[in-house]
C-alpha positions in Angstrom: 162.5 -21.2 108.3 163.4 -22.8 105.5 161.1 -25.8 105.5 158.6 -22.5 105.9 160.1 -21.6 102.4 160.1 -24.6 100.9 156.5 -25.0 101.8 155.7 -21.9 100.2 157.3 -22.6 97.6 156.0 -25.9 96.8 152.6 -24.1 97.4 153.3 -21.4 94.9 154.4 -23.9 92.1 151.2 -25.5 92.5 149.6 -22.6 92.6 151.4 -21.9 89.1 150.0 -25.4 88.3 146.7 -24.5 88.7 146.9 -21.0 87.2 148.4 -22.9 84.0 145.0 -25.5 83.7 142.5 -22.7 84.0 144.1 -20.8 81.9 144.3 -23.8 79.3 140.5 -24.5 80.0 139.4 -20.8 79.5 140.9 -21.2 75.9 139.2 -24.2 75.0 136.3 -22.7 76.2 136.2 -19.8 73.9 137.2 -22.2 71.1 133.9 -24.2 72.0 132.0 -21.0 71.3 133.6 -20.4 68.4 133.1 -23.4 67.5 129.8 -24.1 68.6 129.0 -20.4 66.5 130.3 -21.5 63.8 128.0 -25.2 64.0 124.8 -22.9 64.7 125.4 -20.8 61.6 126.2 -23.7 59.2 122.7 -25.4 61.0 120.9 -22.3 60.4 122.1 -22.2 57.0 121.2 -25.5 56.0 117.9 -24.9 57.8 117.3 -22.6 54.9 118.2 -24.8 52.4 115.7 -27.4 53.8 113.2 -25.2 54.2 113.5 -23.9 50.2 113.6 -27.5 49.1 110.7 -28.6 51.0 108.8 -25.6 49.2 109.8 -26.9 46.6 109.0 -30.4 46.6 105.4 -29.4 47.4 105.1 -27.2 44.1 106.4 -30.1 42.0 103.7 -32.6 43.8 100.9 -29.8 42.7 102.2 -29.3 38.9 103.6 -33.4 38.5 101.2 -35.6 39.8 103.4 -38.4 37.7 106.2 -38.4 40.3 103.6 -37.9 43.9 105.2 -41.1 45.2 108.7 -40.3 44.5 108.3 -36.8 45.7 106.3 -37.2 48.8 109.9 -39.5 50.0 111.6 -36.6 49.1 109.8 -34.2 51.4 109.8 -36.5 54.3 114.1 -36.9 54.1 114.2 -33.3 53.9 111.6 -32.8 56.9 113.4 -35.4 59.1 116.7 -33.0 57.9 115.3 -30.2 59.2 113.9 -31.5 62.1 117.4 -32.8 62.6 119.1 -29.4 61.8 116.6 -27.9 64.5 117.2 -30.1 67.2 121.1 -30.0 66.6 120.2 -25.7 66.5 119.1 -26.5 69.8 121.9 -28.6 71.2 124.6 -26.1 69.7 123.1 -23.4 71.8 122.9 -25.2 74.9 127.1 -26.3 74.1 127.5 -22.9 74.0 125.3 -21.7 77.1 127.7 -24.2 79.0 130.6 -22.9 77.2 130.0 -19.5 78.4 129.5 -21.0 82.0 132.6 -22.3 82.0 134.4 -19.5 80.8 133.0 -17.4 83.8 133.9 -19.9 86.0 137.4 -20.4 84.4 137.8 -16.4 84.4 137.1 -16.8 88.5 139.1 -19.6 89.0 142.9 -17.8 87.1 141.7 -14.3 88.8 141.6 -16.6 92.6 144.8 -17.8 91.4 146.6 -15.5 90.8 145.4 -13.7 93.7 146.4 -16.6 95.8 149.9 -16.5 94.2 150.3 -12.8 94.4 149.7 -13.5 98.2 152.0 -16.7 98.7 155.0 -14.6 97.0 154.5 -12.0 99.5 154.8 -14.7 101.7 157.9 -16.1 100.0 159.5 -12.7 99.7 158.7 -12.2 103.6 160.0 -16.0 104.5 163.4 -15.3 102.5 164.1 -12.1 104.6 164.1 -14.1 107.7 166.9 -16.4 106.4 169.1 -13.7 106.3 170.7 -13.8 110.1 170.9 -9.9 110.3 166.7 -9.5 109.9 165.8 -11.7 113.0 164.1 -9.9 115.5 166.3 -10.5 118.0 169.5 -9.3 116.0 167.2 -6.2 115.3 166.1 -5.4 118.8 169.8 -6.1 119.6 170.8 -3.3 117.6 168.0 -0.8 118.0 169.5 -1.1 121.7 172.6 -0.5 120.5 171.7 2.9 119.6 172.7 2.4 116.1 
């Protein structure tokens, strides 16, 4: 019986173990969305700034056909910017698709835990009563016969 205990016991620590990590890893994932929220608005932002320059750029080629060269290399950085900001729009939101992923999985994986540990204490509690000399079954029927 108490190897039986210690067993449990060992199985409830790393139960505890394992409870502790997805727990851990279910904060980091909600501070990769928050992150990764906080990357797609400062994209999104910029994305407007790029977009207002490249307007822009293209009224000063119209009204300054003096400076069409140095212009025209001015619009294509801040095209290749926003193309850039766009495709790094795109990657945030697939961090954060994932993120969200692993938070659900995460959430599963603590609520199995703990159910799984709730269970092994039972088990625990039940293994410790059976140490005690006086709550073995024979000592019981032994005294139910006893007419006590």
């Amino acid at each position: 019986m108490c190897v039986q205990v210690k067993q449990l016991e060992k199985e409830q620590d790393a139960l505890n173990t394992k409870q502790f990590v997805a727990k851990g890893k279910l904060r980091h994932a909600e501070s990769d969305i928050t992150e990764a929220d906080t990357l797609i608005k400062a994209l999104q932002q910029q994305t407007e700034l790029d977009s207002r320059a490249i307007s822009e750029i293209t009224q000063q080629l119209d009204a300054a056909k003096l400076k069409v060269q140095q212009l025209e290399a001015q619009q294509q950085q801040k095209e290749a910017d926003l193309q850039r900001a766009k495709d790094d729009i795109v990657k945030a939101h697939k961090q954060k698709d994932q993120a969200k992923t692993d938070i659900e999985r995460f959430r599963k994986e603590a609520a199995l835990a703990e159910k799984a540990l709730a269970a092994l204490q039972d088990q625990v509690a039940q293994a410790r009563k059976q140490l005690n000399p006086l709550n073995h079954p024979v000592v019981r029927d032994l005294y139910s016969k006893s007419g006590r």
